[in-house]
Steps between C-alpha positions, in 0.01 A plus 500: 500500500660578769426608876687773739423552842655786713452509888427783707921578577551534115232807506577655821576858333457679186901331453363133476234589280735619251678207545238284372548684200874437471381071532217535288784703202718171533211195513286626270183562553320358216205289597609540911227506803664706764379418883586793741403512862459784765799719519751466750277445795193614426318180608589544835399862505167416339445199790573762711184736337299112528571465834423900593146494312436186648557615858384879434803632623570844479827399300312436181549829341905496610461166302369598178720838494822278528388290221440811270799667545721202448379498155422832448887574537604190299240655207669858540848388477394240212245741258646842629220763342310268337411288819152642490325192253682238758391678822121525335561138384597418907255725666159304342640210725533675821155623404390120467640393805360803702161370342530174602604591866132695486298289340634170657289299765665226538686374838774252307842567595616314240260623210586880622858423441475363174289801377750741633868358459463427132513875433850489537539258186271737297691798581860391385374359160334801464798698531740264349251436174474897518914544523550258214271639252680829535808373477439334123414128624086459424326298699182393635336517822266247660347417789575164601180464698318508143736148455560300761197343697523357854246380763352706828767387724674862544848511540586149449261376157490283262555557133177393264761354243206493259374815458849664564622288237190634278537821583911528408463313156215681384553866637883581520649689218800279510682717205554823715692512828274483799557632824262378744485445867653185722364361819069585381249332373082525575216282557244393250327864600787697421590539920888527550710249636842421561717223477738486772831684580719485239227414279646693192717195421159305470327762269814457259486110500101530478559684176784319360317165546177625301726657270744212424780756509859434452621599842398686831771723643476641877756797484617557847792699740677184536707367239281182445367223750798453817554155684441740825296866584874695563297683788540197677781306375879679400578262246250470220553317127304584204281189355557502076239256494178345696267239366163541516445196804774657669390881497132384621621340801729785593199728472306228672713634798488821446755608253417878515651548094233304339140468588351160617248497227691616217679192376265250494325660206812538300622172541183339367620722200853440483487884517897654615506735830769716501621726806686820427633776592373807431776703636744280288310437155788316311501244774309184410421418900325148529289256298242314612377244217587156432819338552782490803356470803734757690789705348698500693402211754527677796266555855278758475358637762159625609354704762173599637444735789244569754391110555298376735531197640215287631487224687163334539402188738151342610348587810496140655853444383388220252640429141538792231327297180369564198146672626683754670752585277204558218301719790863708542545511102135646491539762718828629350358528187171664637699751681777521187812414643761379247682154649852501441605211703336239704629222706280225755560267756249237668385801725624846298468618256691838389467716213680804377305788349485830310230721639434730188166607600538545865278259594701296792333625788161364352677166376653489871149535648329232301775234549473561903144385519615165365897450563759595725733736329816736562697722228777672409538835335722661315695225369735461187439172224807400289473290240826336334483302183777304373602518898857414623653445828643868465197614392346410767753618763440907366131459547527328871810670591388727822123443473275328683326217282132403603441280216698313226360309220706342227465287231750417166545782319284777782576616899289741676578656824277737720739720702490769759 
């Protein structure tokens, strides 16, 4: 058993998705799950159709026309005259949507996006399970809501490993290729929810754990996992080979290759992540799994962009301890703000953050009735593992540092 997962840049265009037919001709597809997310950027465009409905902007139909012609001219170029089953196939989901957008009454930001965004991962399996069948390779479709259970927190849940578990074993024809959707999953009452950006990396290690499969592989534009993003960074190396410890802290930071989640459930399973190429096939890009720690031992370099930067102090200038620290830790989880770095003194304390769900303004307001606090915006977080002095010297070189934290093997600097 195996388990494949292709990102939204490897089905862009009707080209990709014949790709995937050129990887699945060389790996076999015998007994192979196959995770696909949204084409190119799809997600976006559908946030943008969550964010119009929401607001009942007069952009909403723009929205939804954008969305349909992007795949209606991928479908064109892919089935040529007999596009008519896959556009029929497509159009029952617009018609969902459009119901929902009717029918719903609820006021939930976060619930409204869930329920609209994941159309984008039904609509490229759709046409990729559609493509594939007439090209000669059978396969089954499924929805992965129907599989994977999660909890009521939208956006951001938590898998029921239980029922999921149940639901995998039991109901997943495991001798036929599946195609299914990355990134979705639903509540106990069948509502939709998803599970993060960059999810689709979780939905493959979801169902490679419950499967006990051989190996998960996240085919990708790059030519496997990099010691540095090359937007950023002019020389870059190619890692062979991660361990497991080592690839979770790197995501811990924010690795964008591999998702945070993913690799804790195939390490409890000894179960190999590989990241290829799919524009490259007969590369063998980079293992994760057991084994060297780092090949080849080298910095690697992080970065994370649009940071804020808090610094928080009491009113009456006393101590920072341990009851105010829990009150700060409460409200950034209330208001969903993912720490990424924190530092205190006797009478500061500062903290670094992701704001994901837009939800600084309210955090800002709720800390002011209690605290004395200023901010900065905008800022850039490098992380460096396996750091050197010359490491260190491209990240500071000509940037302002506002905080530096560093321990053995770990530095990370907030700069302007």
């Amino acid at each position: 058993m195996k388990v494949f997962k292709f990102g939204g840049a490897s089905v862009k265009d009707a080209e990709g998705v014949r790709n995937i037919t050129k990887v699945l001709q060389q790996e076999g597809c015998d007994q192979t799950v196959v995770v696909i997310s949204a084409m190119g950027k799809m997600t976006n465009a559908l946030e943008e159709v969550a964010k119009s409905y929401f607001n009942q902007t007069k952009e909403l139909a723009q929205n939804i026309n954008f969305i349909k012609t992007y795949h209606e001219n991928i479908i064109a170029e892919l089935f040529g005259e007999n596009a008519v089953n896959t556009l029929n196939d497509i159009e029952l989901f617009y018609i969902e949507m459009s119901g929902f957008m009717m029918m719903n009454k609820s006021t939930d930001y976060n619930y409204i996006y869930d329920q609209i965004v994941s159309y984008g991962e039904l609509i490229s399996t759709k046409i990729v399970s559609n493509y594939l069948n007439n090209f000669g390779i059978e396969n089954q479709w499924i929805d992965v809501r129907n599989f994977i259970k999660t909890d009521k927190n939208y956006r951001d849940p938590k898998i029921n490993w239980k029922v999921t578990q149940e639901n995998i074993s039991n109901n997943l024809n495991i001798d036929k290729l599946t195609i299914t959707q990355g990134f979705l999953g639903s509540t106990e009452h069948g509502l939709t929810t998803t599970l993060g950006r960059e999810g689709s990396d979780y939905t493959a290690a979801i169902f490679a754990f419950c499967l006990n499969a051989a190996s998960v592989t996240i085919w990708k534009d790059v030519p496997g996992v990099l010691n540095a993003d090359p937007r950023y960074f002019d020389e870059v190396e190619l890692l062979y080979q991660i361990s497991y410890t080592e690839a979770i802290e790197m995501a811990f930071y924010g690795a964008s290759v591999i998702h945070p989640k993913t690799l804790k459930p195939l390490e409890n399973k000894s179960i190999p992540l590989f990241v290829r190429s799919f524009i490259d096939i007969h590369k063998k890009g980079t293992s994760v799994s057991k084994g060297t720690i780092l090949e080849p031992f080298v910095p690697c370099y992080i970065v994370k962009k649009n940071q804020i930067l808090i610094s928080i102090s009491a009113l009456d200038f006393s101590f920072m301890v341990e009851h105010n620290i829990s009150d700060i830790f409460k409200l950034l989880h209330d208001f969903q703000l993912k720490v990424n770095m924190i530092q205190n003194s006797a009478i500061s304390f500062s903290v670094c953050v992701d704001d994901n769900f837009n939800n600084f303004e309210k955090l800002l307001n709720e800390l002011k009735l209690k605290y004395l606090v200023s901010f900065d915006t905008d800022l850039t977080l490098f992380t460096i593992r396996h750091f050197d002095e010359k490491s260190l010297k491209k990240v500071e070189e000509n940037r302002e540092v506002l905080l530096k934290q560093l321990n053995k093997e770990t530095v990370q600097i907030v700069v302007k």
